[in-house]
C-alpha positions as CSV (number, residue, x, y, z in Angstrom):
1,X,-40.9,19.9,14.7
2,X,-37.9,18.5,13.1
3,X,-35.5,16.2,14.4
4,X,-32.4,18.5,13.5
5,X,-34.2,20.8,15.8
6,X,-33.6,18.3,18.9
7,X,-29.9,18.1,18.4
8,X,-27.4,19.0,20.5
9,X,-25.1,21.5,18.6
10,X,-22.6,20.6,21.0
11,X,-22.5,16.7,20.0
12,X,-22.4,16.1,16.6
13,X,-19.8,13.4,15.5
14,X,-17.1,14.7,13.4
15,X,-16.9,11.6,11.1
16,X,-19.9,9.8,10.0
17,X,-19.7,6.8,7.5
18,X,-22.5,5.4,5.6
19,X,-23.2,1.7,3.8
20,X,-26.2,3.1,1.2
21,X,-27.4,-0.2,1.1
22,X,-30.8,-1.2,-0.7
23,X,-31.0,0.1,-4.2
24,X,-31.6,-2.9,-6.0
25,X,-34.1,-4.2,-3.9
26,X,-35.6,-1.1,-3.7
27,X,-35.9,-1.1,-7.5
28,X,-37.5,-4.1,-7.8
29,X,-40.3,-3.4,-5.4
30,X,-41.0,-0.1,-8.0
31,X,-41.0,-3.3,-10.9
32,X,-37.7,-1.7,-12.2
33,X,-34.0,-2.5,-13.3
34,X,-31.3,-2.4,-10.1
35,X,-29.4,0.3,-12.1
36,X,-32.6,2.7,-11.9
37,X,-32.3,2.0,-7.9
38,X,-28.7,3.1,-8.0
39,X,-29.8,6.2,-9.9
40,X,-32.4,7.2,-7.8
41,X,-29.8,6.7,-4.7
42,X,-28.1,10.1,-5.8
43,X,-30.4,12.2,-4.6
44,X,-30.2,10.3,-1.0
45,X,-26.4,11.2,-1.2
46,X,-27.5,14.9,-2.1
47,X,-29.8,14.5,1.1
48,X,-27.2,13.2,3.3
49,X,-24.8,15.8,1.9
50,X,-27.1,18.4,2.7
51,X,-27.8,17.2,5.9
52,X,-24.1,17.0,7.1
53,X,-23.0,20.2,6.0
54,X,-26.1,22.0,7.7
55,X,-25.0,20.4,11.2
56,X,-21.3,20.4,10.5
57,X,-20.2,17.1,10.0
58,X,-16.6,17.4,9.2
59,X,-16.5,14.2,7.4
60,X,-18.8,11.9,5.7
61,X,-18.0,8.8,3.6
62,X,-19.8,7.2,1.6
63,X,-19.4,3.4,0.9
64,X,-20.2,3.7,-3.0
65,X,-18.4,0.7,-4.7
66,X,-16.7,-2.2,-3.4
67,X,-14.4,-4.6,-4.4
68,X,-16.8,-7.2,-4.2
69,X,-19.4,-5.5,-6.1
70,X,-17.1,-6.7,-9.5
71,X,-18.8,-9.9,-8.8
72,X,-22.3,-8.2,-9.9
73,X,-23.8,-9.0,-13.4
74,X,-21.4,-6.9,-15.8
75,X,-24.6,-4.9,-17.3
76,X,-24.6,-3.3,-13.8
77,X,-21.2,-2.9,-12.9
78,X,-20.9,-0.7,-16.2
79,X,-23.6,0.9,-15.6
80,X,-22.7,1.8,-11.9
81,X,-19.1,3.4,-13.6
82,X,-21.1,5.8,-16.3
83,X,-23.2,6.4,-13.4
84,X,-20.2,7.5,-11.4
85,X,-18.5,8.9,-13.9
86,X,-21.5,11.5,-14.8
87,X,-22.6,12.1,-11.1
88,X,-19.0,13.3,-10.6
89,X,-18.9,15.5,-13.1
90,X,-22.1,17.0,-13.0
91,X,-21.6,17.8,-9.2
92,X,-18.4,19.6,-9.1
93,X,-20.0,22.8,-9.1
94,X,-22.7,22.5,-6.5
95,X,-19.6,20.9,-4.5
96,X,-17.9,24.0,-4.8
97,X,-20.7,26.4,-3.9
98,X,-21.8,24.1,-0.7
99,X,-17.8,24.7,0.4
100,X,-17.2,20.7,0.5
101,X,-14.2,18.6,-0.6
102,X,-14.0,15.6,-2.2
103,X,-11.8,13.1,-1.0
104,X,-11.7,9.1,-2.0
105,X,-10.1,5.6,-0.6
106,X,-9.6,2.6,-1.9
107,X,-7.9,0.9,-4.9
108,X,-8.8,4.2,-7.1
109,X,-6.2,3.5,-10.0
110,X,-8.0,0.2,-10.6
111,X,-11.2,2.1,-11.4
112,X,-12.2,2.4,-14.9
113,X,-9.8,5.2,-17.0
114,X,-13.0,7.6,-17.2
115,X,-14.1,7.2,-13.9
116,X,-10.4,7.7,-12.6
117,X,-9.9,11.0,-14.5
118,X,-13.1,12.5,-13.5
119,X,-12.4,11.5,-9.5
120,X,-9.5,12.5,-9.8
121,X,-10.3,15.6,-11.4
122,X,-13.0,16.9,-9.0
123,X,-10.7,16.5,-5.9
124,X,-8.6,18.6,-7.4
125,X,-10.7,21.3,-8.5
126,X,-12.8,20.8,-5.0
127,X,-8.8,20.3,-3.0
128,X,-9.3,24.4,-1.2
129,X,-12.8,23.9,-0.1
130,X,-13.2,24.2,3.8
131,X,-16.4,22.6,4.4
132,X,-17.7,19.1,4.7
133,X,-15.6,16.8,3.5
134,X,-16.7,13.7,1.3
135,X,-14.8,10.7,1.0
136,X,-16.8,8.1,-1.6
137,X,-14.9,4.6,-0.8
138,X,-14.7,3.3,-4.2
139,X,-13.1,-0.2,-5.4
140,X,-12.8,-0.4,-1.5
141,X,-12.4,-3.1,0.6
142,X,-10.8,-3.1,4.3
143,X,-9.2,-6.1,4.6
144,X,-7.3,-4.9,1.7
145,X,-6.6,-1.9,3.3
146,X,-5.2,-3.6,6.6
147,X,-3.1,-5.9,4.7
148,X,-1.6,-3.3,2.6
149,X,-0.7,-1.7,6.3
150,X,0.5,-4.7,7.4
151,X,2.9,-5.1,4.3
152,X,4.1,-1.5,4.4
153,X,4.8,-1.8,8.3
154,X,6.8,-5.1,7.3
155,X,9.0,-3.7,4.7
156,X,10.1,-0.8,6.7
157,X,10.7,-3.0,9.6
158,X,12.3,-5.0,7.2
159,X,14.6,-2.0,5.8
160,X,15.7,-1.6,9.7
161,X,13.6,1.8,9.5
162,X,12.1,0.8,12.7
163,X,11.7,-1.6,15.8
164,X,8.7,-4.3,16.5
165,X,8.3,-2.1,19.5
166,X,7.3,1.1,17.5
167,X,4.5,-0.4,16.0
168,X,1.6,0.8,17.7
169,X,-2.1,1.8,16.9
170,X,-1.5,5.0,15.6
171,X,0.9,3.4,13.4
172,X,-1.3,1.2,12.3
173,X,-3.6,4.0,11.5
174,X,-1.1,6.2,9.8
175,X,-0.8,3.5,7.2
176,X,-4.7,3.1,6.2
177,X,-6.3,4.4,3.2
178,X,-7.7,6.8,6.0
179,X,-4.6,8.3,7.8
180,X,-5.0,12.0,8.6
181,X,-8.6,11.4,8.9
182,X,-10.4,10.7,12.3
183,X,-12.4,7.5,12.5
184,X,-16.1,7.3,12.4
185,X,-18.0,8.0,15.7
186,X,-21.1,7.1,14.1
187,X,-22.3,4.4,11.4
188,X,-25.0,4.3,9.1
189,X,-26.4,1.1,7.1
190,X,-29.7,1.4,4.8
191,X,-32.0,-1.8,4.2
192,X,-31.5,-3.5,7.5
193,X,-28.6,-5.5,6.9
194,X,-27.4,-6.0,10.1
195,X,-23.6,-6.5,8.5
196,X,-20.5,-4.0,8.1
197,X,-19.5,-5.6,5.0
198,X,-16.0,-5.4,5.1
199,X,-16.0,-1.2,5.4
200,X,-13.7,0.2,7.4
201,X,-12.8,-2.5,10.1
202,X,-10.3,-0.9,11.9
203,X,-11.6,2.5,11.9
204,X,-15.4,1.3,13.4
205,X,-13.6,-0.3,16.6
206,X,-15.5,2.3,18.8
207,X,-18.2,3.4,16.3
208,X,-21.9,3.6,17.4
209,X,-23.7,1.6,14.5
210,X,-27.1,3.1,13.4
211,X,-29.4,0.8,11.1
212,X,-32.6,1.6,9.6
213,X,-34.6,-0.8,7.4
214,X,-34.9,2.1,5.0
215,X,-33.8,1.5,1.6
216,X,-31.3,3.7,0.1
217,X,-33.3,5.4,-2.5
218,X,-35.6,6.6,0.5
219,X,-33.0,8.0,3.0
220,X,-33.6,11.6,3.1
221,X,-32.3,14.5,5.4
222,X,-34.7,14.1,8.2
223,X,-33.6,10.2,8.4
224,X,-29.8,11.7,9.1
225,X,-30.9,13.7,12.0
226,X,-32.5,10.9,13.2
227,X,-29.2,8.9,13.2
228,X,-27.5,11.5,14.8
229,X,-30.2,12.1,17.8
230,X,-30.0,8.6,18.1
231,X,-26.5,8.7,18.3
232,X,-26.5,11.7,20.9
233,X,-28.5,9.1,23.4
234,X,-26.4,6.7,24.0
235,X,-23.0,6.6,26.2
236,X,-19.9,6.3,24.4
237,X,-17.9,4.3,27.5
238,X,-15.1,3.3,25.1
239,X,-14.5,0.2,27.8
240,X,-14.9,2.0,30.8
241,X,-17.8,2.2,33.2
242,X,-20.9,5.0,33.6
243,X,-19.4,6.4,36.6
244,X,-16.1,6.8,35.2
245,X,-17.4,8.4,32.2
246,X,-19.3,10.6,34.3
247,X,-16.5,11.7,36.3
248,X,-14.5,12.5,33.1
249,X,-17.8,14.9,32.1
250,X,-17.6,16.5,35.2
251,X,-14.0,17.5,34.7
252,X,-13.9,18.6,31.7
């Protein structure tokens, strides 16, 4: 029997990020290049696509490139952009027939021209789709993200637009790459790092964090379920104790 047949229909998160971490490595166990990891890893996003529209995940994003990952020998960054840039195009159309959006965050003007035109052309031609959502995190990095908050907050404080006393969480919020979208209630890293990474700091505050030592190019559909039955066993308490949370259940 299946995992996805254990689920609770009633429980499934409605935002769940992932780190696909472990193509390189895992390439180098098969005696190959890193780049023919990172190939191999798009059919574990198809997978975790799949996966997360046949439940109804709402959202799912997908850390895919971040700022850091400039620092990588340039023979892979390049390849990881015509990588990008052809994944992207060549999926517009299964997109569209699986009903799911494409979204992005992160510095996405500072992405190669090609791979800009093509992003920005499949969220465009993907914008009326009511299905899953997917938000790739490209050029991404959240402290980057936070300070850009910070810095907007600052200038409109600045302007007189508003008082130190308006500036609150959801403000905070508003002002990330993210704002309109609901943060993660579950998070899922490949390749057992045991690390976020700089991904999505302020939006993981409550997050249940899933690792599995399973390298990227490996991470199929029934490995998502698992994630997400995991995730269905545990209590959320969000600060608060059992019995509280109990007590709120019972309510409800």
């Amino acid at each position: 029997m299946s995992v996805k047949d254990r689920l609770d229909i009633n429980n499934i998160p409605e935002h769940v990020a992932i780190i696909m971490d472990g193509n390189g490595r895992w390439a180098k166990s098969k005696g190959q290049m890193r780049l023919f990891g990172h190939a191999m890893g798009v059919e574990s996003v198809r997978e975790a696509l799949k996966a997360a529209t046949e439940i109804k995940v709402k959202y799912l994003t997908l850390y895919a490139f971040s700022t850091e990952n400039w620092n990588r020998p340039k023979e892979e960054v390049d390849g990881l952009m015509d990588l990008l840039v052809t994944t992207i195009a060549n999926e517009i159309e299964s997109l569209n027939e699986n009903d799911v959006r494409l979204d992005a965050i992160g510095n996405i003007d500072e992405l190669p021209t090609k791979c800009n035109q093509e992003l920005k052309n499949a969220i465009e031609r993907t914008k009326s789709n009511k299905g899953t959502c997917l938000i790739l995190a490209l050029n991404y990095s959240s402290k980057f993200e936070i300070k850009s908050a910070i810095k907007q907050i600052a200038e409109k404080y600045k302007q007189g637009e508003i008082e130190l006393s308006d500036i609150s969480d959801q403000m905070v919020s508003d002002h990330l790459f993210t704002a309109g979208i609901p943060d993660p209630e579950l998070m899922i890293r490949t390749s057992g790092e045991l690390r976020i990474s700089n991904f999505l700091l302020w939006q993981l505050a409550y997050s249940e964090l899933h690792f599995t030592p399973i390298f990227w190019p490996e991470f199929k559909k029934e490995n998502f379920y698992q994630a997400i039955y995991d995730y269905q066993n545990r209590e959320r308490r969000f600060g608060m104790v059992s019995e509280q949370i109990n007590k709120a259940n019972e309510e409800a």
